[in-house]
N, C-alpha and C positions, 0 to 999 in steps of 0.2 A: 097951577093948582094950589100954589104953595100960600098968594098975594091973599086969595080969597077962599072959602071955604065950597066949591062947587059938588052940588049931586054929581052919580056916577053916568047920570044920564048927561046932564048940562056938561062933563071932560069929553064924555062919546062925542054929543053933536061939536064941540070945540075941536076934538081931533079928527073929526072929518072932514069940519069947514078947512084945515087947515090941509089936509090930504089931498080935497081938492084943489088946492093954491098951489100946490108943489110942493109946500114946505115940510115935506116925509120924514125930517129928523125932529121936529118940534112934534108931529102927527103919533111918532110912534115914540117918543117917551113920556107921552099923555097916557097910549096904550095899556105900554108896560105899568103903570101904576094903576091904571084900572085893574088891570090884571091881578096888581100883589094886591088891593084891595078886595079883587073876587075874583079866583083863578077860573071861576068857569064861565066867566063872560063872555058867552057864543061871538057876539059881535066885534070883541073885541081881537078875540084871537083870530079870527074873517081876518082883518080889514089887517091888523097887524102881519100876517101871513102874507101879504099883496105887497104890505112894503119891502119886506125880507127878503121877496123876491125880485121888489126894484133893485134894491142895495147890493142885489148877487150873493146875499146870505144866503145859500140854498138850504142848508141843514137846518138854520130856524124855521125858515119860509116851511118846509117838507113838517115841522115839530109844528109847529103853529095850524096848518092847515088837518092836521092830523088829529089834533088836543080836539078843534073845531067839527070835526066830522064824528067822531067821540060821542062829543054831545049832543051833535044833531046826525044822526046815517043818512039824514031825506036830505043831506043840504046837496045839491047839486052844483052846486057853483062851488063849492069845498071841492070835488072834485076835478071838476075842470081845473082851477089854477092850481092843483094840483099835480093836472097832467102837464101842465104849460112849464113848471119848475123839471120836471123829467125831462120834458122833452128839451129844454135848457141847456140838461146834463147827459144829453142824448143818450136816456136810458128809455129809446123806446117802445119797449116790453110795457116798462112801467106806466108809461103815456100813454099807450091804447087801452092800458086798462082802464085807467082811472075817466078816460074821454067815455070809455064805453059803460061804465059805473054810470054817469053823469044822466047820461041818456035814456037809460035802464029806469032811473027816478024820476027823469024829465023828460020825455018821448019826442018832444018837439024844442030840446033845447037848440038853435041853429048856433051858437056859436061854438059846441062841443062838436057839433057834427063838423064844423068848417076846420076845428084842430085834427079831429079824427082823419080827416083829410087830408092833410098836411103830414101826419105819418107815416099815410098809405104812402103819400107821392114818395118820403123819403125814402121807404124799404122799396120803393119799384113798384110797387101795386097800385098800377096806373087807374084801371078800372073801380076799383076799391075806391081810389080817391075820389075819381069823378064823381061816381057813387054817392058819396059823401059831400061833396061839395052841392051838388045840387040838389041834396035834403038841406043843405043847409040855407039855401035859396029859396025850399020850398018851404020853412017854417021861419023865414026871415020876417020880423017884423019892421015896416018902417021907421019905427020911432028907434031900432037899435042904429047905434053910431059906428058897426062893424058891418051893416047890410054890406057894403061895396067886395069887404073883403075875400068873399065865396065865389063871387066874378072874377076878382082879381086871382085868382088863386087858378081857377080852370083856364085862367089866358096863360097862365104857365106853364101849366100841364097840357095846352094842346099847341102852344110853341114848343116846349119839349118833342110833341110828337111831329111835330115839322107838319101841322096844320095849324099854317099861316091866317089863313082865311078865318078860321072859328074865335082862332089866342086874338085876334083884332076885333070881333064882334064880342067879345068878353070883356077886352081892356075897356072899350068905351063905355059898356056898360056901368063897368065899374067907377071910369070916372063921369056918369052922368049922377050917379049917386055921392060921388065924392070928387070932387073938381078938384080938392087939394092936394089929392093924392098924387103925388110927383113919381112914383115908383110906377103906376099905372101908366104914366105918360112918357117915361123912360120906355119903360119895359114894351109901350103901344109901339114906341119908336122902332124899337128891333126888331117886333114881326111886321112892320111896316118894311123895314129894309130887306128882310129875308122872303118878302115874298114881293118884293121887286118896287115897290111905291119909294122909291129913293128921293124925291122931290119932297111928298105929303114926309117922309121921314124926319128928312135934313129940315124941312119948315117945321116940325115941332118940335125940335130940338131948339132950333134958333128961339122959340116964342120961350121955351122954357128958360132959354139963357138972357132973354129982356126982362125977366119975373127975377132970377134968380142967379148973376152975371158970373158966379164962381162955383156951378155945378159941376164939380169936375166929370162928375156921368156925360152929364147931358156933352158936354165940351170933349172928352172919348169918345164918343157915339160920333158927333159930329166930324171926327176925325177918321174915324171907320167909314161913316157913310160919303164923305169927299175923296176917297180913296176908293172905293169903286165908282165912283158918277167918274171919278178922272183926273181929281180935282186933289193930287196929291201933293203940290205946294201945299195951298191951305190946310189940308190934312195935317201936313209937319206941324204946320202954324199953330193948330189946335192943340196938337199935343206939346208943343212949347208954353202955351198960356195954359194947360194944364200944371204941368211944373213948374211955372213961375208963380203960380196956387198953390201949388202942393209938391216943393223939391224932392218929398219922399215918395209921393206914387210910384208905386214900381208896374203898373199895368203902364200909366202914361209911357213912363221910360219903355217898358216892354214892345208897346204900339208905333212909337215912336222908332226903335231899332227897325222894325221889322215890317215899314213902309217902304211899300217900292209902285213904280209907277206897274198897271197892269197892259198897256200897250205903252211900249216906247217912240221916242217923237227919233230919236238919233240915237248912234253908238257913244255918243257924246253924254247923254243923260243914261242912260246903262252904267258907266264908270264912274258918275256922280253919285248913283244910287248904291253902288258896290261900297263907297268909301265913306259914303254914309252909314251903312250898317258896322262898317269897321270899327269905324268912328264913335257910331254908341254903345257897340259890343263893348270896344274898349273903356268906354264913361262905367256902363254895368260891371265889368269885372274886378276895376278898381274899387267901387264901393262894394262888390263883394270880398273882395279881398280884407277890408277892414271888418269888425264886431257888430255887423246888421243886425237889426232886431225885427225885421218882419216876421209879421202873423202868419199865420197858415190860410186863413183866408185871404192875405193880401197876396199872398207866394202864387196860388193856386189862382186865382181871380186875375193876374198877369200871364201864366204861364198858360191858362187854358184863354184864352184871348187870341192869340194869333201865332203862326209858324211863322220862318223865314222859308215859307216855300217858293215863293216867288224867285230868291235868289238862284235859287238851283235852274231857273231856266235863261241865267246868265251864257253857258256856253264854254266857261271858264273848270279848270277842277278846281273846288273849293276846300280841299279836304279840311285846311287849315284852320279858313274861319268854320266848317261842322265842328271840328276835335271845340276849339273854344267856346262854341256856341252851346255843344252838346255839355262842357266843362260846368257852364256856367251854371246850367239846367239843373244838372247833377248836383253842385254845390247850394243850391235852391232846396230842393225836394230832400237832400239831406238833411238838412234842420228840420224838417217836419217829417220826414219817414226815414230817418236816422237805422230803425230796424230792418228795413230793408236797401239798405247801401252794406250789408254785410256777406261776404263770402256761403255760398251754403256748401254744405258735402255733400258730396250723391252717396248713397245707402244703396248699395245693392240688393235687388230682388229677384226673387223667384216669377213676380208678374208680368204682365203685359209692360211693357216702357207707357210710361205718361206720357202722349206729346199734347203741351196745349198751342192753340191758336188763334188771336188776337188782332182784329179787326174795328173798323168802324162802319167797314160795308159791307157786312153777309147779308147783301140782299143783289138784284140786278145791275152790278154795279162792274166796270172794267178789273177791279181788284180781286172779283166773285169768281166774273170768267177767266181770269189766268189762273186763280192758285185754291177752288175752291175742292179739285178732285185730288190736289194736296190730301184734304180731310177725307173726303166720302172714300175714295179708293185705296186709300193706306190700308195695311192687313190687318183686320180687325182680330185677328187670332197673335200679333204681335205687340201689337201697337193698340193703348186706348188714347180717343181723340177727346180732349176738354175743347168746348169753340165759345170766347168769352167776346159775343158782339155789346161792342161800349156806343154803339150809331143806333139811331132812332127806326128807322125806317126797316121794315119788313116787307116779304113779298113770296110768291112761290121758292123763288130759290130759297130763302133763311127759310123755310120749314124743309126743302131737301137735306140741308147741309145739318139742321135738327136732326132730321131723320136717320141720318147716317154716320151720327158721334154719341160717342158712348155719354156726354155730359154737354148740354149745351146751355150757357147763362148769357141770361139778354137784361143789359143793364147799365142805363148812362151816370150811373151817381158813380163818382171815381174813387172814393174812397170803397163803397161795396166791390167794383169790380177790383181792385188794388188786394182787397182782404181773401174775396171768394179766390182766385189766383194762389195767393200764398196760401190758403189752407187746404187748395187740392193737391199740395206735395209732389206739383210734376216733376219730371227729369227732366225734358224738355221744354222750353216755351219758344215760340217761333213768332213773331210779329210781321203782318206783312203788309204794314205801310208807315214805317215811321214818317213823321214830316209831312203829312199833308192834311193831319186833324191834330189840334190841340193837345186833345188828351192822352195822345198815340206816345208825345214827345214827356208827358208826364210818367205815365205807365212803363215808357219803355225807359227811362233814366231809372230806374229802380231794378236791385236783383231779386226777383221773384222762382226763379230756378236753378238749378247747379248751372246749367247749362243753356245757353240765348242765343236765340239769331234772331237776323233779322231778312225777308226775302225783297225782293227788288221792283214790289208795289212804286216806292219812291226808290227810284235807280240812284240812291245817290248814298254816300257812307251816310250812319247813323250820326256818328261824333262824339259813341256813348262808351266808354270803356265797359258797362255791363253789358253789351253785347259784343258776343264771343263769336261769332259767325256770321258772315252776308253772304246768302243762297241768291248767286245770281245762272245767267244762262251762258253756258260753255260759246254758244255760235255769237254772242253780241260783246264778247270783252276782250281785248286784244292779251297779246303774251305777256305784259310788264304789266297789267290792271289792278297787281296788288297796293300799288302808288297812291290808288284812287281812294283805299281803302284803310281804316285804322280796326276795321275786326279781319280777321280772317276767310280770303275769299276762297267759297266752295262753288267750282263750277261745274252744273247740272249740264247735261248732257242736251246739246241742241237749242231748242229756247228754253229749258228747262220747266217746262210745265208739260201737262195733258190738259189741252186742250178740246173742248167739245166742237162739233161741224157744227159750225154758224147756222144760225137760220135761213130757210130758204126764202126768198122774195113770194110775197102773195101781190097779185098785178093791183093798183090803185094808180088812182089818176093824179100825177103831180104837176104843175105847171113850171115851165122851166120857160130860156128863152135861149135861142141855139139861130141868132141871125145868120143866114145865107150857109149855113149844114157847116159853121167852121170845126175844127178841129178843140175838143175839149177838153181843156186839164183842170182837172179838180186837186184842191188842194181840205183832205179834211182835217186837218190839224184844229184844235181851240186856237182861235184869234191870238192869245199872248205868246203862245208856241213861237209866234212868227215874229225873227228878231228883224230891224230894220234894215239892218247891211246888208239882207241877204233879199230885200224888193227888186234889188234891178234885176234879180233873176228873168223876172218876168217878162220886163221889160227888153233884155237881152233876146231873148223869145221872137217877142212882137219885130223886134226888126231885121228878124232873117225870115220869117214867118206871121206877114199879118193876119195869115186867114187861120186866129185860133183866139180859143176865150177860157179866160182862168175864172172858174168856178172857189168859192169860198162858200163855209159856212158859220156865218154869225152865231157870236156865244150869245145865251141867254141875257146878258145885261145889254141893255141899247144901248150903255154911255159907250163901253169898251169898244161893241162892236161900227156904231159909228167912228170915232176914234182913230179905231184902224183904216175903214173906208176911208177915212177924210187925209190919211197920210197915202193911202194909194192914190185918191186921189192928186193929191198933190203932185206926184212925181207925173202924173198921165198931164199935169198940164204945164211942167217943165219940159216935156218931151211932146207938145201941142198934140195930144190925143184927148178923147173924149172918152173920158172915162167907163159909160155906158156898152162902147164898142166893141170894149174889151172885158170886163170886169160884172159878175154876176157875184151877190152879198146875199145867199139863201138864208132865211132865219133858222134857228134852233126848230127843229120838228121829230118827229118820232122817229123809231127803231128802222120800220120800216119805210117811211120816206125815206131816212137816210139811204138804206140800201138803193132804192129806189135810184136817187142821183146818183150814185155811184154806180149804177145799170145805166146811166144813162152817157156816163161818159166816156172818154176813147183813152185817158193818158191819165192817171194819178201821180203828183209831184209832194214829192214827204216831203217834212219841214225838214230843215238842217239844225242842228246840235241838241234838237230834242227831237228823234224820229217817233216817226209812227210804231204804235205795236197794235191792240188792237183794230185799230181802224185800216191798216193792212195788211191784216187777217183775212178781214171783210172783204177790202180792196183784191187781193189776188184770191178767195173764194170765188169772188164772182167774175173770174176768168181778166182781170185788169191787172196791162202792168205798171207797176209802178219804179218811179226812180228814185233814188238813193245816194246820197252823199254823205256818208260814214264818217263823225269824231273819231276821236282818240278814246271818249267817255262813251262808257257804257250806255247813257242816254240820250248820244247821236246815233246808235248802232243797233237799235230794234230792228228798222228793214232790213239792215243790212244781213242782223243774224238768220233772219227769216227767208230771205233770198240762198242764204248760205248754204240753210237746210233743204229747200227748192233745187238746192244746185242753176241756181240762174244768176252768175254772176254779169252777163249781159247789162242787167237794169242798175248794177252799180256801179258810181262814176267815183273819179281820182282825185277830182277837181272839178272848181264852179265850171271852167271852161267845157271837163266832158259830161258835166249835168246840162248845159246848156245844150250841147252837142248831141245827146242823147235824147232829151225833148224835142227835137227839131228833127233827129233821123224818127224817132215812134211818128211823126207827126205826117212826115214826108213819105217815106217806104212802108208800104201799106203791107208790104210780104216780110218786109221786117219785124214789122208790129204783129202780124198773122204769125210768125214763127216763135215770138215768144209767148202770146197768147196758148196756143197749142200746147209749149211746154209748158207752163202754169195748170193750164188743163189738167195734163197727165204727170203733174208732182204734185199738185197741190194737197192730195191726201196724207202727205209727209207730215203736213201741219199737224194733225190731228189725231187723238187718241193715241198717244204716244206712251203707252204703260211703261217703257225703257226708262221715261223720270221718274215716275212711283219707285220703281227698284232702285234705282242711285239713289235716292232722298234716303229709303226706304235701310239700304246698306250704311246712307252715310249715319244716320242716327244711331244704329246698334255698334258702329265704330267707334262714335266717339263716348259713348259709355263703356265701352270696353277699355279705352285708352284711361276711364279715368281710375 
């Protein structure tokens, strides 16, 4: 401006031409002298406001857009990127208003309704957002260059709600409007994966990595979705060529630790995968041991990615690598929730004891039915119940367990649930599945109450020194089982729950195949349950006894569950059998098919080193017995403890040899089989409705605030 003597209009159009180039520091000290020339320049203080808030100057951007509204109240877009700077500075009180101002002057503005959106989704106000999102669809005009983003926005929100189906008819929408949009095609990828399209997944990752070779997303993604097809070499692979992109990624590293094969081929690759997690734990700890500087969105974006659940169905006690895994975790979420890594005091009162409890499945979920009359049946004249579900998914039960808790919050953003937690000032907080949801292992590395446990959802130690307790079952953990454990073990009396009487079978018609009437043993463990050393069980079986057929039933992924078949198979054609003969591979099907097959069969064989627990429930409800061969860990020892309480120790063997031995006499001695049949009959009401753990739970919580 200085070279030549320009109007104030000819510096405006120069500082815009130049705004649009990118060049915002040449753009806005055009501004600023328009400004000291005429401080009430509508236009310039707009456009100056927009840079401000490029630059992360919030407090100019907030004075700028403010001077602007001043002088004009109709301006509508002065609000909106107004709200956009709040919402920036996640004050978003101040963001709904000013989105809602905007709309108020402009009725059909679609791109305030599409932030208004984007609010809702963040406080939880799922409805609200949609709401909003598809006003903002409906007053979308083509020529605007954000149309995609109100599609894109609802593929979030109905991937959020674990409708797969809809978040995929949204994402493509979004990218038929905007092809460039790499976030749409990421994000299309993951509800592709999560609702089973693992093939169409893993190909639009690949296409995105021919476009763009060093997407560290897309090349993550593709190392998630080669780890369930099976395909957990390459998996590694991906997350190696991640880090050699990006040696800071702490997700890559994260994903990378905490890969393991989901069916194993040998005991061989089991000890590979073991010392592989060693292996990166120990890469991780070292660089946290040095002055790391990760974000809070990089901490959080790794640690909610993936557990090492998988490794728990080793076989092995791990406590070791839990305590350092759980170390690690802890040292993570300290840097970023520093306030809550601190001791609290319990404050004695005159009220009700707070207990809360923390799930990710308060809905029809095996978690629901072991530990949900935990909540409903606790003395509501003692005890008030907080229930903070952080999972998606609702259903009859999450509105019973609503029903019958004095405070119930349903709510997957983890920082909301993390805050709502600490400011209901419980005494208690109880966790009942560390380790097999992401945000379970964030949540629960944090001290949120005087006092923590954890129950035996995931039968394995936490690893967390903020929890102070693991509520496991008196009849499933041997005499020494404190070894197992770095909290302190309180054992409930029996299987330590109250449990409800299973459903009754309603008759439907399922097709099965039962050649020449043999002898049926169903095995209903998940496919990964079932470690390899322990197949020639089966096979031991068949050659004392050919006239019998071991039922299976396939998990919902068809890589895994082929996978598995293809290693049975295997062995059936080292021992020249046909695999068909013997071997039935049922697919995943409902509550009550399931039941169903298990009516239909004569002999139930648990898996070993991770037994059964609900599913032989079901199993000896419906008058079947089943066999048993007992760890030393509490999470070989579910039938065992359930037989315990049965009083039927008949069905539990010592050794492979008298599992084999006992499959082969159920199989053979038909009065044998009839005589434990019988007593399953007339115990099996033992299982159930067991008010005797309400009272222990119920005693042990008022003792240990008394103790403190």
């Amino acid at each position: 401006m200085q070279e030549k003597n320009y109007s104030l209009e000819e510096a405006f159009d120069i500082a815009i031409n130049l705004q649009q180039r990118g060049k915002i520091s040449e753009a806005k000290n055009i501004f600023e002298k328009i400004l000291t020339a005429k401080p009430n320049h509508f236009l310039a203080l707009a456009n100056l406001g927009i840079i401000f808030a490029q630059l992360k100057k919030f407090d100019e951007a907030i004075n700028s857009f403010n001077a602007a509204i001043k002088i004009n109240p109709n301006y509508a877009e002065g609000y909106n990127n107004l709200g956009n700077v709040f919402f920036e500075l996640s004050n978003f009180d101040k963001s709904l208003e000013c989105y809602k101002k905007a709309i108020k002057i402009f009725p059909k503005f679609s791109d305030a309704f599409n932030n208004l959106g984007n609010i809702y989704f963040k406080k939880g106000e799922l409805d609200n957002a949609i709401d909003n999102y598809e006003s903002a669809i409906l007053h979308g005009d083509k020529s605007d260059l954000n149309q995609d983003k109100p599609y894109y926005n609802l593929g979030n929100i109905f991937r959020e709600l674990e409708n797969y189906k809809k978040s995929i008819g949204y994402y493509k929408k979004a990218i038929n409007l905007n092809p460039k949009s790499i976030d749409a095609y990421l994000n299309l990828s993951i509800s592709l994966y999560k609702d089973g399209s693992l093939e169409e997944a893993t190909a639009l990752c690949e296409k995105l990595l021919e476009k763009d070779p060093k997407n560290i997303k897309a090349i993550n993604n593709l190392g998630e979705f080669n780890q369930e097809i099976g395909n957990e070499d390459l998996s590694l692979s991906y997350y190696k060529k991640a880090l050699e992109i990006d040696p800071a990624n702490l997700r890559s590293m994260w994903l990378l630790m905490n890969t393991f094969p989901i069916i194993y081929k040998n005991s061989e690759q089991i000890n590979f995968y073991k010392e592989h997690f060693d292996k990166n734990l120990n890469f991780i700890e070292n660089l946290l041991n040095k002055d790391f500087k990760f974000t809070k969105k990089q901490i959080l974006n790794a640690l909610d990615s993936s557990t090492n659940f998988y490794l728990h169905y080793h076989g092995d006690n791990i406590i070791n690598l839990q305590k350092r895994y759980g170390a690690a975790i802890q040292k993570l979420t300290k840097s970023i929730y520093p306030q809550f890594h601190k001791k609290i005091e319990y404050k004695r009162s005159d009220e009700s004891i707070k207990v809360g409890f923390v799930s990710s499945f308060f809905y029809n979920h095996v978690i629901s039915k072991l530990f949900k009359n935990w909540i409903i049946k606790l003395d509501k004249k003692k005890f008030k119940t907080f229930v903070y579900h952080i999972g998606s998914s609702s259903d009859h039960i999450t509105n019973s367990i609503r029903e019958n808790s004095n405070t119930f919050f349903h709510q997957t953003n983890i920082d909301d649930a993390i805050n709502q937690i600490s400011s209901d000032k419980l005494d208690i907080l109880i966790f009942l599945d560390i380790g097999m949801v992401p945000k379970m292992q964030i949540i629960g590395s944090l001290r949120l109450a005087p006092i923590q446990c954890c129950a035996y959802g995931v039968p394995v130690t936490s690893g967390f020194e903020s929890i102070d307790y693991f509520l496991t079952s008196k009849s499933m953990e041997i005499d020494q089982a404190n070894e197992h454990y770095i909290e302190k073990l309180i054992k409930i009396p029996d299987c330590g729950v109250d449990y409800d009487t299973p459903e009754k079978i309603t008759p439907t018609d399922i097709s099965y195949r039962n050649k020449n009437d043999k002898i049926i043993f169903l095995n209903l463990q998940s496919n990964f349950k079932l470690l390899p050393q322990h197949d020639h069980i089966y096979f031991d079986i068949i050659k004392k006894n050919p006239r019998v057929n071991f039922w299976f039933i396939s998990t919902k992924n068809k890589f895994v569950a082929q996978k598995f078949k293809n290693r049975i198979s295997l062995i059936c054609k080292e021992n020249n059998l046909i695999l068909d003969d013997y071997f039935n591979f049922f697919p995943q099907t409902n509550y009550q098919n399931y039941l169903q097959l298990i009516n239909k069969a004569d002999i139930i064989l648990d898996s070993m080193d991770w037994s059964g627990l609900n599913t032989s429930i079901d199993a000896l409800n419906l008058n079947k017995p089943v066999i048993t061969l007992p760890s030393n860990l509490m999470r070989g020892r579910h039938t065992y403890g359930i037989l315990k309480v049965l009083k039927i120790d008949e069905l539990i063997a010592n050794s492979k040899k008298e599992y084999v031995d006992l499959a082969l006499k159920l199989s053979k001695d038909f009065d044998f089989r009839k005589d434990i049949v019988d007593k399953v009959k007339g115990n099996k009401k033992m299982l159930f409705n067991n008010h005797k753990t309400i009272e222990y739970l119920e005693n042990f919580l008022q003792t240990i605030l008394k103790d403190k």
